[in-house]
C-alpha positions in Angstrom: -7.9 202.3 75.5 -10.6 200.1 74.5 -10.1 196.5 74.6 -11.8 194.2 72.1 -12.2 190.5 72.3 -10.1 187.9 70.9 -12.2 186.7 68.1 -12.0 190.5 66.2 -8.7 189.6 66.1 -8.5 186.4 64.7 -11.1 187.5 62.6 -8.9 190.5 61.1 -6.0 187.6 60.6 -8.3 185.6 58.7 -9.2 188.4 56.2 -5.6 189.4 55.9 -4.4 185.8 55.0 -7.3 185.0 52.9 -6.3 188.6 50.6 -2.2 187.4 51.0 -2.9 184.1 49.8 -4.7 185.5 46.7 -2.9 188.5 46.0 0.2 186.1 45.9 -1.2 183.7 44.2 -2.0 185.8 41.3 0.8 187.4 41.4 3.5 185.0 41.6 1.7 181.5 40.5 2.5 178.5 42.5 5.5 178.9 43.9 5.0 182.3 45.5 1.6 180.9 47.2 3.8 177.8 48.8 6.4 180.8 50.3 2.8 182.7 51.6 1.2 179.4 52.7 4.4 178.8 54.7 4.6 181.9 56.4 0.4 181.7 57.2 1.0 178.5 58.8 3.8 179.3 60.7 2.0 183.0 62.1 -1.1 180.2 63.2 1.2 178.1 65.2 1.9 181.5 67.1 -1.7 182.5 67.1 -2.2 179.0 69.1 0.7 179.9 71.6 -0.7 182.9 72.0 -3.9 181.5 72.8 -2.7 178.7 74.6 -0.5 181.4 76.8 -3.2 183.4 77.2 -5.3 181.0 79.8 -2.2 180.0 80.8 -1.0 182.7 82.1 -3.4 184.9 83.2 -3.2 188.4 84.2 -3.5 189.1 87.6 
């Protein structure tokens, strides 16, 4: 299995926000982009655990 480094896939996150954000903000106006924008940030805070865990707790 091939292992690729972080950054592809906070990179792939990114893009897949960035097209959420939109889509839902076109579809459902202003209040369906606060619901997105609340979901996005939560998934980052546990992008940064992740990240945090990761050097953390490294695999041996």
């Amino acid at each position: 299995m091939k292992k690729y480094p972080l950054y592809i896939y906070v990179i792939g996150v990114i893009v897949v926000l960035v097209i959420g954000s939109y889509i839902s903000w076109r579809v459902g106006g202003e209040t369906r982009l606060k619901s997105f924008e609340l979901f996005a940030g939560g998934f980052w805070l546990g992008m940064l655990a992740m990240y945090i865990a990761m050097h953390i707790y490294r695999w041996k």
